[in-house]
N, CA, C and O atoms as a MOPAC input file, in Angstrom:
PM7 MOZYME 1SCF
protein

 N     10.69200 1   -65.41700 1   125.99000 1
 C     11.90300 1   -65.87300 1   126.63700 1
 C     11.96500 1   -67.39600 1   126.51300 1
 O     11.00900 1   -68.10400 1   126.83100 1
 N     13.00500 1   -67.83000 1   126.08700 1
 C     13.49700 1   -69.29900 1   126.18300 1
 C     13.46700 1   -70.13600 1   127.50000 1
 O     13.90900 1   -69.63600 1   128.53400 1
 N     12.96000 1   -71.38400 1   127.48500 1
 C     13.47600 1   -71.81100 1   128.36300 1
 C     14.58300 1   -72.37100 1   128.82600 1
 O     15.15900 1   -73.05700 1   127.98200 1
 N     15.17500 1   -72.31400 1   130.05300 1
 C     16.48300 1   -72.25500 1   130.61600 1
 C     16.83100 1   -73.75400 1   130.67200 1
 O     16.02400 1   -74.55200 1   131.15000 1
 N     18.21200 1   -74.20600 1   130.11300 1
 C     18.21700 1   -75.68100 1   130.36500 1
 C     18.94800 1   -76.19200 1   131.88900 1
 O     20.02100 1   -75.97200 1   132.45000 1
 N     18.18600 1   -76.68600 1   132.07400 1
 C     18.58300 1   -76.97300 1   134.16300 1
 C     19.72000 1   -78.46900 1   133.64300 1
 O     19.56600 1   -79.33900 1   132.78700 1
 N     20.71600 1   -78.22200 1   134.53500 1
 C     20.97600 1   -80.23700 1   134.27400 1
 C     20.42300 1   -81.07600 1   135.20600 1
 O     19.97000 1   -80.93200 1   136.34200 1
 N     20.60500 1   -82.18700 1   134.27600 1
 C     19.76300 1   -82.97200 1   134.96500 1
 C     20.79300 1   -83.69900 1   135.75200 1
 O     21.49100 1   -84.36100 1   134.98400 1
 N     21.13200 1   -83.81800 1   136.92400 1
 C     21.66700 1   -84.22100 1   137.65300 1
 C     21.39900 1   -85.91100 1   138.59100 1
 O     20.57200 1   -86.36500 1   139.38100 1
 N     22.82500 1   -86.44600 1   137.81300 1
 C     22.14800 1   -88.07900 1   138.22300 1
 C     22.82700 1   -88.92300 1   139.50800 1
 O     22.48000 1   -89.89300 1   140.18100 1
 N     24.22300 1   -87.83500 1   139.47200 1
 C     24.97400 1   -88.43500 1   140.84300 1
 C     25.78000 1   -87.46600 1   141.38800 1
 O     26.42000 1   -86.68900 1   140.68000 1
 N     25.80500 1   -87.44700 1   142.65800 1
 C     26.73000 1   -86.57700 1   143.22600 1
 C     27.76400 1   -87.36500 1   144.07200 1
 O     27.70600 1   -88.57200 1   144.30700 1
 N     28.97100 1   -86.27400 1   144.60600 1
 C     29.53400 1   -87.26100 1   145.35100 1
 C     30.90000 1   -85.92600 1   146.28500 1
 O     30.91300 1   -84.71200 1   146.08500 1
 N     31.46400 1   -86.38200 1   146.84500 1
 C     32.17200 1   -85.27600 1   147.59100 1
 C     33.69200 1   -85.76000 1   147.51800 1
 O     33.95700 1   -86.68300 1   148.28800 1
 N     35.10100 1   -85.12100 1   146.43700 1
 C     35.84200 1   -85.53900 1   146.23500 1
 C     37.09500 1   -84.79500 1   146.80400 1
 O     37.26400 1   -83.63900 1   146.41500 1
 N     37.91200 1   -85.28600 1   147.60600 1
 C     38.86100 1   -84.07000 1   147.60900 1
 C     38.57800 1   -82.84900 1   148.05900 1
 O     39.26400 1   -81.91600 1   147.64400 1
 N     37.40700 1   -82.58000 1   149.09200 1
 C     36.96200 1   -81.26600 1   149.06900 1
 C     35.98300 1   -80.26300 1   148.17600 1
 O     35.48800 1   -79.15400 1   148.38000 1
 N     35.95400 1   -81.30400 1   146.98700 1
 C     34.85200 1   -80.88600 1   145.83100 1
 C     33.71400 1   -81.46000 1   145.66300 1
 O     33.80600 1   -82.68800 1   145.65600 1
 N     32.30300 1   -80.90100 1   145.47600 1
 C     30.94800 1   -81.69100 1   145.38000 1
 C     31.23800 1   -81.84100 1   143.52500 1
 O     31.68000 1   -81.02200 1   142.72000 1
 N     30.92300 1   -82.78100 1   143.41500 1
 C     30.94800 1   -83.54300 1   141.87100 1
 C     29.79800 1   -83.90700 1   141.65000 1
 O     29.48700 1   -85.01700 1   142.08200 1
 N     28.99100 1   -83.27400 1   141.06400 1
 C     27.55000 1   -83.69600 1   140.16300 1
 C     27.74800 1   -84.19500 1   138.74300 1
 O     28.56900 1   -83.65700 1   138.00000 1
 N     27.35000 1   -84.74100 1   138.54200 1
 C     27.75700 1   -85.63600 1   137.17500 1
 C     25.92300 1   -85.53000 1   136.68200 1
 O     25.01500 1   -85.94000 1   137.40400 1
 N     25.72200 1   -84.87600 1   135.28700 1
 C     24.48200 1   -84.46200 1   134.99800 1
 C     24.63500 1   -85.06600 1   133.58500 1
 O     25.64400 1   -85.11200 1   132.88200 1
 N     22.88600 1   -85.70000 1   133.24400 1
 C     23.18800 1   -86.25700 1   132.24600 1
 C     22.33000 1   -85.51200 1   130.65700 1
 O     21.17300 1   -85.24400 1   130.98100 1
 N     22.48900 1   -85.28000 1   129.71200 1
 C     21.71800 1   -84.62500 1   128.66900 1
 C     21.59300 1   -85.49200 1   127.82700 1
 O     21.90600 1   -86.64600 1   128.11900 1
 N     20.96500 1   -85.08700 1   126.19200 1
 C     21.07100 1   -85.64600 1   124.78400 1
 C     21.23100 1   -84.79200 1   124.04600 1
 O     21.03100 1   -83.59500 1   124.24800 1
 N     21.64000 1   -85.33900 1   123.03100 1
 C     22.02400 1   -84.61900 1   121.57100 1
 C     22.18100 1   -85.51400 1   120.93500 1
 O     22.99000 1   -86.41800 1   121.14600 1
 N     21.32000 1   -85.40200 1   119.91200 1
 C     20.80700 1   -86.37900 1   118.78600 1
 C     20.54600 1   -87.71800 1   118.97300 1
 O     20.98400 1   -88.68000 1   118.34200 1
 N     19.82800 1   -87.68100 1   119.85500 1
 C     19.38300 1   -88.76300 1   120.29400 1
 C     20.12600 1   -89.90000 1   120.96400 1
 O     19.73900 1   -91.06000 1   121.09700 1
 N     21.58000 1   -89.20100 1   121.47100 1
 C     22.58000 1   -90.03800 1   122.81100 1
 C     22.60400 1   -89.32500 1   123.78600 1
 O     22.57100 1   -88.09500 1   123.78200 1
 N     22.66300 1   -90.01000 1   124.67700 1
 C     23.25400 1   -89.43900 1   125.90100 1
 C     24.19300 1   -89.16000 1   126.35400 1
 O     24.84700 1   -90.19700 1   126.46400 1
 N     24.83700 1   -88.18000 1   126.79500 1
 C     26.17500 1   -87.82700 1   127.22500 1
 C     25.83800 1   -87.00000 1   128.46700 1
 O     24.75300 1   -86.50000 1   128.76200 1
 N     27.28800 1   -86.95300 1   129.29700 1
 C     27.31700 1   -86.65900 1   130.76700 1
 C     28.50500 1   -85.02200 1   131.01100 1
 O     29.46200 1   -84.76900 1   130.27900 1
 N     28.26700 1   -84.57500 1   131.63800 1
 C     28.85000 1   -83.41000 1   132.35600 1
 C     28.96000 1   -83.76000 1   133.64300 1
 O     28.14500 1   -84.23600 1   134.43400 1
 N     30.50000 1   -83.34500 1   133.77100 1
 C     30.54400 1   -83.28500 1   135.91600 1
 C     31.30100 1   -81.47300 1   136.18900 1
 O     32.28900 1   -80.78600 1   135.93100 1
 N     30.24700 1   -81.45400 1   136.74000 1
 C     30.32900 1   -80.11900 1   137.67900 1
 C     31.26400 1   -80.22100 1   138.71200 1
 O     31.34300 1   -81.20200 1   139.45100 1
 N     32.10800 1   -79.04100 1   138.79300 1
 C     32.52000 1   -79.51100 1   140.34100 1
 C     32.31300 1   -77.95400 1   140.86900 1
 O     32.45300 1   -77.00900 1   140.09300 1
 N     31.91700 1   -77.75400 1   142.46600 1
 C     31.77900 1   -76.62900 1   143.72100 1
 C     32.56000 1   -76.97600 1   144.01800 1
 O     32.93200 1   -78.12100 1   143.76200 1
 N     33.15700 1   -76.18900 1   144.67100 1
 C     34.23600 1   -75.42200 1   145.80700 1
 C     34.53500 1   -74.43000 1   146.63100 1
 O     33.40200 1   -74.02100 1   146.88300 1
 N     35.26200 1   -73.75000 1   147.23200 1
 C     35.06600 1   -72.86200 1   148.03100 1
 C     34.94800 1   -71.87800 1   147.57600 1
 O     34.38200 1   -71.01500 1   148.24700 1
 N     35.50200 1   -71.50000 1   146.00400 1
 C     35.40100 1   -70.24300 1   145.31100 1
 C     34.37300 1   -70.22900 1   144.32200 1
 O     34.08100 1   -69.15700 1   143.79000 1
 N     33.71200 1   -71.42200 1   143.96700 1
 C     33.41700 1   -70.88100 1   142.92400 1
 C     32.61900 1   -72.47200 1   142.60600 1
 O     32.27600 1   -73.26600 1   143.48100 1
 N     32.49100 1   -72.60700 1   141.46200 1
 C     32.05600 1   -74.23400 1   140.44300 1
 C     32.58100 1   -73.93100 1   139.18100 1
 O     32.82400 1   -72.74300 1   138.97100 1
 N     32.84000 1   -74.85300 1   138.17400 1
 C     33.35300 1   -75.03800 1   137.40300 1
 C     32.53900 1   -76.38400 1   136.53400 1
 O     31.64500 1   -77.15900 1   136.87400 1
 N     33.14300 1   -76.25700 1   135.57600 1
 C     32.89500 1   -77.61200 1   134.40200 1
 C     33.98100 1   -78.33000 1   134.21500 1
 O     34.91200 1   -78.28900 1   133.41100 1
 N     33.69700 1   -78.98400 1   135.09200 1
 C     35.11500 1   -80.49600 1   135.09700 1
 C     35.25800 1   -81.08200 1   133.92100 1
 O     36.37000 1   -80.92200 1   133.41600 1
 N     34.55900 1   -81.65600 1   133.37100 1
 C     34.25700 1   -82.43900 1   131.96900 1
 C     33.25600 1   -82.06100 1   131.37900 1
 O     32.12700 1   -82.09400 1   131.86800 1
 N     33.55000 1   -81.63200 1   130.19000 1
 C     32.45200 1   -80.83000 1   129.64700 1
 C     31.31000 1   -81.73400 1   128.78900 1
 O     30.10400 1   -81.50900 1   128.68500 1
 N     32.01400 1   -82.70700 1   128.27700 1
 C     31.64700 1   -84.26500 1   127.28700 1
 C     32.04000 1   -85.61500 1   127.72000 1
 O     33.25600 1   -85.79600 1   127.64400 1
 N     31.45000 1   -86.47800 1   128.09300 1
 C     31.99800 1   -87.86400 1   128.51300 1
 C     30.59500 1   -88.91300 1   127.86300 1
 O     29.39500 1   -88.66500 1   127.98200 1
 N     31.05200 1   -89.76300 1   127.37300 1
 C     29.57800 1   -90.47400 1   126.79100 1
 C     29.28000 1   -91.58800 1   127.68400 1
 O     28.47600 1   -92.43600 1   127.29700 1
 N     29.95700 1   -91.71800 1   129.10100 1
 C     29.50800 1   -92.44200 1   129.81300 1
 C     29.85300 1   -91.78400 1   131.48300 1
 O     30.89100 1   -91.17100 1   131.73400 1
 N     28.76200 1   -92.05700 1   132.50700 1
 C     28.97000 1   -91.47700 1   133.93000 1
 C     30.41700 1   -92.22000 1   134.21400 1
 O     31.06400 1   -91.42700 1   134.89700 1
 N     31.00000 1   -93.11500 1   134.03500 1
 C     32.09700 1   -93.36900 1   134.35400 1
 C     33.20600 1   -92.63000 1   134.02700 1
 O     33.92700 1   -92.04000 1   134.83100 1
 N     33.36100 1   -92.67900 1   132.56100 1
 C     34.01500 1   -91.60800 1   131.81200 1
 C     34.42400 1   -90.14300 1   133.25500 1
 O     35.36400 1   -89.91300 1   134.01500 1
 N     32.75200 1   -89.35400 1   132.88000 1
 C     32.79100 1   -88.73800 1   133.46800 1
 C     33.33600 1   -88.44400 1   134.98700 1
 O     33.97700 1   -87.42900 1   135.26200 1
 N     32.96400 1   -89.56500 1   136.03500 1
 C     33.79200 1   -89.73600 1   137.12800 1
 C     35.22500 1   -89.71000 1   136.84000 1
 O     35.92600 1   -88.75800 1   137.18400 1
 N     35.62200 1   -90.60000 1   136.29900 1
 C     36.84000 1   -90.58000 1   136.33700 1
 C     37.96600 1   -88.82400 1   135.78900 1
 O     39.00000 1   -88.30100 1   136.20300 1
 N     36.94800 1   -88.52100 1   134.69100 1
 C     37.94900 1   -86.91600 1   134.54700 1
 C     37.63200 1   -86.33800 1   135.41500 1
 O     38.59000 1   -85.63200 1   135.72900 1
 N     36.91600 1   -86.19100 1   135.98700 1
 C     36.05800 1   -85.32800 1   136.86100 1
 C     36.91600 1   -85.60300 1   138.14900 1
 O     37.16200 1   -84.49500 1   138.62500 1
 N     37.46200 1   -86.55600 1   138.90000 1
 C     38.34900 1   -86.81500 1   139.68800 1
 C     40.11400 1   -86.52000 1   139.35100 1
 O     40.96300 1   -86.05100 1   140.10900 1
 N     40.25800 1   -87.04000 1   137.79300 1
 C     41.72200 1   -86.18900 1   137.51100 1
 C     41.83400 1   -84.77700 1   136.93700 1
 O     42.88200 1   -84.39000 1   136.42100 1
 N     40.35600 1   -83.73800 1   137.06700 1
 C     40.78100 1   -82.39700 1   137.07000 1
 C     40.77000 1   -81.96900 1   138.68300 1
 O     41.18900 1   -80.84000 1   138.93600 1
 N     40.57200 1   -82.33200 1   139.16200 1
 C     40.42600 1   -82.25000 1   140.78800 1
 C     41.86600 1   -82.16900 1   141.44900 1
 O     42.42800 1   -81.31000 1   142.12900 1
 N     42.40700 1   -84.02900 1   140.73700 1
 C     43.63000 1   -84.19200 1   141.20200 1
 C     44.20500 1   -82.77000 1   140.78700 1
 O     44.52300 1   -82.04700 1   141.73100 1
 N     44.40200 1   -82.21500 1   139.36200 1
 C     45.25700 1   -81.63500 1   138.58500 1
 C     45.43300 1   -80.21500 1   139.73100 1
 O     46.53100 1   -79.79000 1   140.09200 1
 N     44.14700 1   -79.66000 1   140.15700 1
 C     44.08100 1   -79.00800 1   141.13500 1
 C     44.87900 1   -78.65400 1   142.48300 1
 O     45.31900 1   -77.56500 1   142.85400 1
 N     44.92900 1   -79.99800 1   143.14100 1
 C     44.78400 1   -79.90200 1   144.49900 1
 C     46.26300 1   -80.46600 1   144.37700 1
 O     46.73400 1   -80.54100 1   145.51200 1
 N     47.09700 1   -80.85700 1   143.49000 1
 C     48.34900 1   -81.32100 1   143.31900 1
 C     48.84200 1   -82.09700 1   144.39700 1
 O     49.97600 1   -82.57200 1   144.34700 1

């Protein structure tokens, strides 16, 4: 059995009612970021690619907005 890739999780934060983890990986030797978002139903992949935690904050806050309208 493979091992399972965990993210690595570098910031969280509570937006709108949503916990936002922003997790960071590599591939090919860069780093790039994912933000998770929880909610009452469920979690999701806010941003799936951002090459910087800012990046990432920031979509990660306008799929939220896109949401909560």
């Amino acid at each position: 059995m493979s091992d399972p890739d965990y993210p690595n999780i570098v910031l969280a934060f509570v937006y709108r009612d949503f916990k936002i983890q922003i997790a960071r990986d590599e591939w090919q030797g860069q780093d790039f970021y994912t933000a998770w978002a929880e909610y009452s139903l469920g979690s999701a992949v806010a941003v799936p690619f951002a090459m910087t935690t800012k990046l990432a904050i920031r979509n990660a806050k306008r799929w939220v907005d896109r949401r909560k309208g």
